[in-house]
C-alpha positions as CSV (number, residue, x, y, z in Angstrom):
1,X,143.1,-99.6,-18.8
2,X,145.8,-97.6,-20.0
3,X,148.0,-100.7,-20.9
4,X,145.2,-101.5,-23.0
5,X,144.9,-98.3,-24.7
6,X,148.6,-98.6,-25.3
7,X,148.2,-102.0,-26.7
8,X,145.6,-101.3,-29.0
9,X,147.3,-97.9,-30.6
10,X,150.3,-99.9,-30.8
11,X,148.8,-102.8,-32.8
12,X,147.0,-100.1,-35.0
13,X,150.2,-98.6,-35.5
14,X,152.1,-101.7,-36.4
15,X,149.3,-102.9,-38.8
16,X,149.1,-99.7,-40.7
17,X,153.4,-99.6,-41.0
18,X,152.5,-103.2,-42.5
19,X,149.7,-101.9,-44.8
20,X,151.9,-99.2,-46.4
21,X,155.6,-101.9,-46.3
22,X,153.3,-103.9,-48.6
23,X,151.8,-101.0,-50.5
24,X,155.5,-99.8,-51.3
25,X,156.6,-103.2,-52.1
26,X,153.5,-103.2,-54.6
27,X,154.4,-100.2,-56.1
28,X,158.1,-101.0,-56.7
29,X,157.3,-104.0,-58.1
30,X,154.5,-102.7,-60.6
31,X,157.2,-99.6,-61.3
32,X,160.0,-102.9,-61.9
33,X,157.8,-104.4,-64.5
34,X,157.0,-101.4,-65.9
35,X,161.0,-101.1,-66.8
36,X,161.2,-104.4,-67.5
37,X,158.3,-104.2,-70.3
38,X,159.8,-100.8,-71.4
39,X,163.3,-102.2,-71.8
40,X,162.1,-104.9,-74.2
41,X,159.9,-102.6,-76.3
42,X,163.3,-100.5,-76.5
43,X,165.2,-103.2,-77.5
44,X,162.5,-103.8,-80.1
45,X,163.0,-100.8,-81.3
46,X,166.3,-100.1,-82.3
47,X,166.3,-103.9,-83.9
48,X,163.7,-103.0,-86.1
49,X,164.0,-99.5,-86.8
50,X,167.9,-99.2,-86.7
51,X,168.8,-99.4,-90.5
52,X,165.4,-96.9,-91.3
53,X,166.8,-94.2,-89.8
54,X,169.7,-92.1,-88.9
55,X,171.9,-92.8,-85.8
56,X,171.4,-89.3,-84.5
57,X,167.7,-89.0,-85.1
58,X,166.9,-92.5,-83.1
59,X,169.0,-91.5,-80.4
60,X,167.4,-87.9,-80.2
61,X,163.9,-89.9,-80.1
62,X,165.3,-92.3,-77.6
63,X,164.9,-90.3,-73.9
64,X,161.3,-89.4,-75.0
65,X,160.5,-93.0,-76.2
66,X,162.0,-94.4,-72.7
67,X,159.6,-92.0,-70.5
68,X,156.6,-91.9,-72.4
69,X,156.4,-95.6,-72.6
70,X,157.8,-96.4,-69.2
71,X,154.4,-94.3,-68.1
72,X,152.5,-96.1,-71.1
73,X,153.2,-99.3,-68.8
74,X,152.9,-98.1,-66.0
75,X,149.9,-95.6,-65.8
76,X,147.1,-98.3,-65.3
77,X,148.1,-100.4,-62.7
78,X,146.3,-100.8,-59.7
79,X,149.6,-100.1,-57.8
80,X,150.4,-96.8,-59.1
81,X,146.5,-95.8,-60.0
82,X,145.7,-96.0,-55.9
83,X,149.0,-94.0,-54.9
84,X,148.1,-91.1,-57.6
85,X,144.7,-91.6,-56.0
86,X,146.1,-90.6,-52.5
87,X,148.3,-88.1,-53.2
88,X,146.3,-85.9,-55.1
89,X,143.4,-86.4,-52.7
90,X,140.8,-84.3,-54.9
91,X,143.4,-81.3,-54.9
92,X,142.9,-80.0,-58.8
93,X,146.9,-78.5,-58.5
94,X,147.9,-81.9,-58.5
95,X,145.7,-83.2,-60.7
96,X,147.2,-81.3,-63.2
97,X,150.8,-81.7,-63.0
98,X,150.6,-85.3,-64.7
99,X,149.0,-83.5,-68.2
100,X,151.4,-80.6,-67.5
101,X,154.4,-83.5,-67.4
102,X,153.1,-84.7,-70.9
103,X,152.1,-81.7,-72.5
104,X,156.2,-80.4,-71.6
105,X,157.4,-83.6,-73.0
106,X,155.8,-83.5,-76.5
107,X,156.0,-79.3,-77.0
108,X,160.0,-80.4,-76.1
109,X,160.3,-82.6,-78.6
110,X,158.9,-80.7,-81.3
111,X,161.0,-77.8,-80.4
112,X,163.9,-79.8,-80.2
113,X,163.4,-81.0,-83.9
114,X,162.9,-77.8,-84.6
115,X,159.1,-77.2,-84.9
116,X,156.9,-74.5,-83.5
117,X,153.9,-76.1,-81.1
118,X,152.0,-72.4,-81.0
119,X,151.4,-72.7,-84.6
120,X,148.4,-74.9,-86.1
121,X,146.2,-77.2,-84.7
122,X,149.4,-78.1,-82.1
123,X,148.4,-75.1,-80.2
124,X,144.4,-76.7,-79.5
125,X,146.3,-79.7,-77.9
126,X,146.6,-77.6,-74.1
127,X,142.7,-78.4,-74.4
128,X,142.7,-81.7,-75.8
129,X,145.1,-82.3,-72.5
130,X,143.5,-80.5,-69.8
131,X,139.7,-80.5,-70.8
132,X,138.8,-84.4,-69.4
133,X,141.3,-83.7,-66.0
134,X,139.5,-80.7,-65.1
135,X,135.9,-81.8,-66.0
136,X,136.8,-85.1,-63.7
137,X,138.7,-83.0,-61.4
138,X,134.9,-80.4,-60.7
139,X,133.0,-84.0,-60.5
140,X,134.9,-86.1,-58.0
141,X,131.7,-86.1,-55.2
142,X,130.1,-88.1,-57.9
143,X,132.8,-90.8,-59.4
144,X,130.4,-93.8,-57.9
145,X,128.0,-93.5,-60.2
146,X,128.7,-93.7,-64.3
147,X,125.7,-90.6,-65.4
148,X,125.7,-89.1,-69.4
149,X,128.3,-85.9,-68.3
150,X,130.5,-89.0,-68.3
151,X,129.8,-90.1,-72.0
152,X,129.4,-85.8,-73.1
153,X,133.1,-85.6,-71.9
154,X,134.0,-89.1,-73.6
155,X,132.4,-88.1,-76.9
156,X,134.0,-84.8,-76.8
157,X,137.7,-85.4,-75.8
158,X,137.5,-88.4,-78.5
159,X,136.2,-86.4,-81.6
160,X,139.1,-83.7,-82.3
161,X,141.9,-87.2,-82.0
162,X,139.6,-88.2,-85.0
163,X,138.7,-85.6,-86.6
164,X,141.4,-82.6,-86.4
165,X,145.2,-83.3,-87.6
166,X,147.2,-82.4,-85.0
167,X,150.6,-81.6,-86.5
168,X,153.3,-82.4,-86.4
169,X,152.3,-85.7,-84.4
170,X,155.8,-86.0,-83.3
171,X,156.7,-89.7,-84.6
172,X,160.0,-91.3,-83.1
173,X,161.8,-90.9,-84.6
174,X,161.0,-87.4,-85.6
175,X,161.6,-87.2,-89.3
176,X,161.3,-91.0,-89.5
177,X,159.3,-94.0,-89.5
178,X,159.1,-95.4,-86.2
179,X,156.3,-97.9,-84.0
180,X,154.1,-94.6,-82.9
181,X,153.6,-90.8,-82.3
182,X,154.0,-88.4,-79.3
183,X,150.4,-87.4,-79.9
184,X,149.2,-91.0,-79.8
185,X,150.6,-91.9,-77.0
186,X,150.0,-88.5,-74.9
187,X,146.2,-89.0,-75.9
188,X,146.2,-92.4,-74.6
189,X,148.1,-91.5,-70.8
190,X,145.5,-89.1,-70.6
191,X,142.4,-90.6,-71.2
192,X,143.7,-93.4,-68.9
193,X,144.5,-90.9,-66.6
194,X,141.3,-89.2,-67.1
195,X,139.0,-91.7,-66.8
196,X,140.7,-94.3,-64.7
197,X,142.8,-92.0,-61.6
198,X,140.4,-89.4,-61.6
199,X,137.1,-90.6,-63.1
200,X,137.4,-93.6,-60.8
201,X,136.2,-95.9,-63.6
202,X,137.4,-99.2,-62.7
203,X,138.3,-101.9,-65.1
204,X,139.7,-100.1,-67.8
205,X,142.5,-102.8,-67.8
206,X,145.3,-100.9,-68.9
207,X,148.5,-102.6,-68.3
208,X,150.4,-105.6,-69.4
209,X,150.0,-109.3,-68.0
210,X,151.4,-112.8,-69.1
211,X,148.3,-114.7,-68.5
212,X,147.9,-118.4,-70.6
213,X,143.9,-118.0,-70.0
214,X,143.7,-114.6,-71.3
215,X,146.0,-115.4,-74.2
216,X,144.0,-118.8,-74.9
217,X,140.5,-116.1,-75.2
218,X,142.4,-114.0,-77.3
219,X,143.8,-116.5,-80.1
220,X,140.5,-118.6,-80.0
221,X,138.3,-114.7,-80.9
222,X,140.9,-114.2,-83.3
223,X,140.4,-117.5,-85.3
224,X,136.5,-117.7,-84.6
225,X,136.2,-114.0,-86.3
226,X,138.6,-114.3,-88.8
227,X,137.5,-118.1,-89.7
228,X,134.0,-116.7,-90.3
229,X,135.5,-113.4,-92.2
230,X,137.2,-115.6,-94.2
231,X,133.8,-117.9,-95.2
232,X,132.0,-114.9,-95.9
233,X,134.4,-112.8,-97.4
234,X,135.7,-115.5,-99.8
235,X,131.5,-116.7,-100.7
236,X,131.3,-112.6,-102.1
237,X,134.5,-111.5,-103.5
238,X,135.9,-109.5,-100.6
239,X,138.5,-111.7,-100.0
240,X,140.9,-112.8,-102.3
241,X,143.9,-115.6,-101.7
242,X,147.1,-114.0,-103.4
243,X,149.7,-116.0,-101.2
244,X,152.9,-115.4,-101.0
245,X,155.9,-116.7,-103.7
246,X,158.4,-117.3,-100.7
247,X,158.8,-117.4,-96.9
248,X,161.8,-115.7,-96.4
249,X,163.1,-113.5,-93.7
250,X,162.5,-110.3,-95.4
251,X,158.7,-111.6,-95.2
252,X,158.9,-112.7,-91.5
253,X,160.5,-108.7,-90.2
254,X,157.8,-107.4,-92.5
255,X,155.0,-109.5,-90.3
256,X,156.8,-109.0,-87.1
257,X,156.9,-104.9,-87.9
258,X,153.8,-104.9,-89.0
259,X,152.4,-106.8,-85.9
260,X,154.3,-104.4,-83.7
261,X,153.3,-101.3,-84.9
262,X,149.7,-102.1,-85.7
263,X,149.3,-102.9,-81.7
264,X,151.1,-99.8,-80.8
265,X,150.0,-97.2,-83.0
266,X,145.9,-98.5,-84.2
267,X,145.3,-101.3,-81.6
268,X,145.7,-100.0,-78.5
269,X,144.3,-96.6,-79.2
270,X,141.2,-97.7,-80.4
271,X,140.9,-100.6,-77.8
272,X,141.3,-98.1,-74.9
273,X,139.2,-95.9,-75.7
274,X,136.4,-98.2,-77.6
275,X,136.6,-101.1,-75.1
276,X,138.3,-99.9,-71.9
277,X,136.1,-96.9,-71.8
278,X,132.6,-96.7,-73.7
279,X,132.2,-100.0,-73.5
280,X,133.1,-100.2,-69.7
281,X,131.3,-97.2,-69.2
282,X,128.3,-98.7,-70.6
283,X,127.6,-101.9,-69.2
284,X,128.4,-100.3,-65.9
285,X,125.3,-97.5,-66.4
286,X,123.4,-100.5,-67.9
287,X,124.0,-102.3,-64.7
288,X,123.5,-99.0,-62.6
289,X,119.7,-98.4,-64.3
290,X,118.4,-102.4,-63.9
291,X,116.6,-102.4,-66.8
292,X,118.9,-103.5,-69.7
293,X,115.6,-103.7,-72.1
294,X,115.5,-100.4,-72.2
295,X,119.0,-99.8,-73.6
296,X,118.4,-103.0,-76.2
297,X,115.9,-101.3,-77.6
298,X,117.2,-98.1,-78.0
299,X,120.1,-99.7,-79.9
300,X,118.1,-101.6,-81.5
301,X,116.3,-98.3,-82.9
302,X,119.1,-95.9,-83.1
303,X,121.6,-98.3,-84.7
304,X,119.7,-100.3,-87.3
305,X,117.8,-97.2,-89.1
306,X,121.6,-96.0,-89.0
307,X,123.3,-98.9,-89.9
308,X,121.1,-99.2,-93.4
309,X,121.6,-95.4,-93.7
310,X,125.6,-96.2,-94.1
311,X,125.1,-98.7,-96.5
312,X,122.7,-96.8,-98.8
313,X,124.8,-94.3,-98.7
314,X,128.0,-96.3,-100.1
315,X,128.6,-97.4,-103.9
316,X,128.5,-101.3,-104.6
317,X,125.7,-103.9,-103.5
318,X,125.0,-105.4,-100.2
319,X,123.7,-102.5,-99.1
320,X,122.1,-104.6,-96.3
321,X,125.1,-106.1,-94.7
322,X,125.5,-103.3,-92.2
323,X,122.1,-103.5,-91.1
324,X,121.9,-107.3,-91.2
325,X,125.2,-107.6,-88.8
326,X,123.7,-105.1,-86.7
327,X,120.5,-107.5,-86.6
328,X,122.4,-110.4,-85.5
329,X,124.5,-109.1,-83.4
330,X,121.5,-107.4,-81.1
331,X,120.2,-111.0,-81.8
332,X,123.1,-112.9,-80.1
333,X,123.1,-110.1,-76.7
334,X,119.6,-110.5,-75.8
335,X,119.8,-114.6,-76.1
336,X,122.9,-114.1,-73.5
337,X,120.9,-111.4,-71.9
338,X,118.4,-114.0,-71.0
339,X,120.5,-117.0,-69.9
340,X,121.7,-114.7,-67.9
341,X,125.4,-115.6,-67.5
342,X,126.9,-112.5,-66.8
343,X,125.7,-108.9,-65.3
344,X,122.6,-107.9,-66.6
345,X,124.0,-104.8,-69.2
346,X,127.2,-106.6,-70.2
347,X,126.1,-108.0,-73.5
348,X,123.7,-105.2,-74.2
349,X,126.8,-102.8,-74.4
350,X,128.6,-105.1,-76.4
351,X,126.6,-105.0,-79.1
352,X,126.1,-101.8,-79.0
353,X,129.9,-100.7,-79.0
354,X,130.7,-102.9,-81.6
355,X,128.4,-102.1,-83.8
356,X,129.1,-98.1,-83.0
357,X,132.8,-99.3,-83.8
358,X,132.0,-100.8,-87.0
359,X,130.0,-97.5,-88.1
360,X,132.6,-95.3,-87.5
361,X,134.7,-97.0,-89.8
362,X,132.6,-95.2,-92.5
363,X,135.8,-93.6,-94.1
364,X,136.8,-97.3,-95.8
365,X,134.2,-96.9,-98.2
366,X,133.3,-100.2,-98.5
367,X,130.0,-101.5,-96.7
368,X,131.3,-105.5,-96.8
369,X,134.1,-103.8,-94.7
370,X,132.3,-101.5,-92.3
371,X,129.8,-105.3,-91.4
372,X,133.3,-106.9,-90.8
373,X,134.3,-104.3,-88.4
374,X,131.0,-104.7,-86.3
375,X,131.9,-108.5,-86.3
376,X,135.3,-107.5,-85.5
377,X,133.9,-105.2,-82.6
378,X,132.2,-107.9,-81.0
379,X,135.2,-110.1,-80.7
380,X,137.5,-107.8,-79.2
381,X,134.5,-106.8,-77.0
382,X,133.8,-110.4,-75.8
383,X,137.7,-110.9,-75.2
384,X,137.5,-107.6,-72.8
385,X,134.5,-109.7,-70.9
386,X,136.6,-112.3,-70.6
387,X,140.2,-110.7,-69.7
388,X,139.3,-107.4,-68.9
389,X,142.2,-106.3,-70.0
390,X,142.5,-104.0,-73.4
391,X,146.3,-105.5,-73.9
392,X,144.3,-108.7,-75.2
393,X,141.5,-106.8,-76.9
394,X,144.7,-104.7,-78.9
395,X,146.2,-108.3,-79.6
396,X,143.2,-109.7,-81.2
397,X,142.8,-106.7,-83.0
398,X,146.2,-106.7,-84.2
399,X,145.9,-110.4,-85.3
400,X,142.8,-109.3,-87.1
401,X,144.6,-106.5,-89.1
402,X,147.5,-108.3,-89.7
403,X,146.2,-111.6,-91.2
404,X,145.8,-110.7,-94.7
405,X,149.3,-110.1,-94.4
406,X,150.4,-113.2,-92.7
407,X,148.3,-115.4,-95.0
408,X,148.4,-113.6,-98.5
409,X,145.0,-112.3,-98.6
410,X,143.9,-109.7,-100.6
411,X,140.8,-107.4,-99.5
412,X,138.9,-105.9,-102.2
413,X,136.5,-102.8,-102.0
């Protein structure tokens, strides 16, 4: 009997020294990429931004850039996610150090370029950092199940990134023009953080992957959306076709910087936090309730009234538009609601995020623009269904913004 007992303590032993061999050899893998990803972006860096900026100034930027976007690519994989999981085993000291890391890493380089982060709005940032970790860190016991504290602390932590100018953002480099901000990229390691390590909300799909599949979704939303953008926007003015005298190479950098920065700095922000989280969050709490009716309709009764309020409230015709898209779009979800090839919830959130995404771009001023942007909602949306990864949703976004560039288009208000 003993021999047995033996045996069997031995085998357990041996299977967990296995378990952890190969959860090490995950996570140096994952952290290999990681470098991998972060040497290219670097390398992408000084080719394009070299000749805009001093020597001194990119090389001062340089340490910061390396670190924050070696944990930009490395923050949301699986790998690294479940071993920040285990080691700070609901202890709220270690939840903290990660925002501690970040918030020392930005105050240090606005001190080094010699600005003071206790004066201003820089000095709300300790709350902007520290409020979603400690409201996730209190509500652990409850990270199965997605309830409204969940969309309170969402609505809250997003608001002041929108609303209040956080200065100096800290670009890199400093005094420059470079792909992003300190505070952009801070605000996105956190809510990944946030939501994803401590939260528990799975699927946020925050981290890069070469996938043809994904990539084939991506380029076929891109050209869907912006074929139909194109059709209406041409039929009412909004779009005009300026082209471009040459293709040259100053033409090509110009595309390739704008593509780069746009999914750095606008892309992946809003895909993150607009796909990876509400939207994520809602199809899940959709799914949790069985009853996506009831969620369809309260869109459907919440957003339209809105919707026409935002265009009535804008200069220039087609007042409508908002409202119509809105319409349509809450058309199209419950038709796939009712084939029922997917989740029940998954389409209802779509529409509802997108067309929340469109609203919020109120501050353009123009209503044929803020209808776009719902359209423009959907198909990142429906390329998170598919990939479930934001790194897709940010490229289709990118392509979006970029392709009045790219084919010498002119918007009009």
């Amino acid at each position: 009997m003993s021999i047995i007992i033996h045996e069997n303590a031995r085998d357990y032993l041996n299977n967990q020294i296995l378990k952890k061999m190969k959860t090490n050899n995950g996570l140096t893998g994952a952290i290999t990429e990681s470098a991998g990803w972060t040497a290219f972006l670097t390398f992408l860096f000084f080719l394009l931004k070299w000749n805009d900026n001093p020597a001194p100034d990119m090389l001062l930027a340089l340490p910061f850039f390396v670190i924050l976007y070696f944990l930009f690519f490395s923050i949301g994989k699986e790998q690294v996610v479940g071993r920040m999981k285990a080691w700070i085993n609901s202890d709220v000291k270690k939840s903290v150090i990660f925002p501690v890391v970040l918030l020392v890493l930005y105050f240090g380089y606005v001190l080094i370029n010699g600005q003071n982060p206790f004066k201003g709005t820089l000095a709300l940032l300790p709350y902007l950092i520290f409020f979603p970790v400690l409201v996730f860190s209190a509500q652990r016991k409850n990270a199965g199940k997605i309830g409204w504290l969940d969309f309170a602390t969402f609505v809250i932590f997003l608001l002041p990134t929108t609303l209040v100018d956080f200065s100096p953002k800290g670009n890199l480099p400093f005094n420059g023009s470079g792909f992003d901000s300190v505070f952009r990229i801070v605000i996105m390691l956190i809510a990944v953080y946030a939501f994803g390590t401590l939260r528990g909300l799975e699927e946020i799909g925050f981290y890069p992957s070469l996938s043809w599949s994904h990539f084939k979704y991506s380029i076929l939303s891109w050209l869907a959306f912006y074929s139909l953008v194109m059709v209406i926007g041409y039929s009412v003015g909004f779009i005009q076709i300026v082209g471009h005298d040459s293709v040259n190479r100053e033409l090509v950098t110009k595309i390739v910087l704008a593509l780069v920065v746009t999914f750095l700095h606008t892309a992946m922000f809003e895909e993150i936090f607009f796909r990876g989280i509400l939207q994520n969050m809602l199809a899940k709490r959709i799914g949790q309730s069985g009853n996506w009716t009831a969620f369809w309709y309260g869109g459907v009764a919440i957003l339209i009234p809105l919707a026409l309020l935002v265009g009535y409230t804008l200069k220039g015709g087609m007042q409508w538009f908002p409202a119509l898209i809105t319409a349509l779009l809450f058309a199209a979800a419950r038709s796939v609601e009712k084939m029922k090839i997917s989740q029940a919830g998954v389409y209802t959130s779509l529409a509802i995020t997108s067309v929340v995404f469109g609203l919020v771009h109120y501050h353009s001023g123009s209503i044929v623009y803020i209808g776009f942007a719902c359209m423009a909602g959907w198909a990142y949306g429906y390329t998170y269904i598919k990939t479930r990864n934001v790194f897709y949703c940010a490229l289709v976004h990118t392509l979006v913004n970029v392709s009045a560039l790219m084919f010498g288009l002119e918007l009009m208000k």
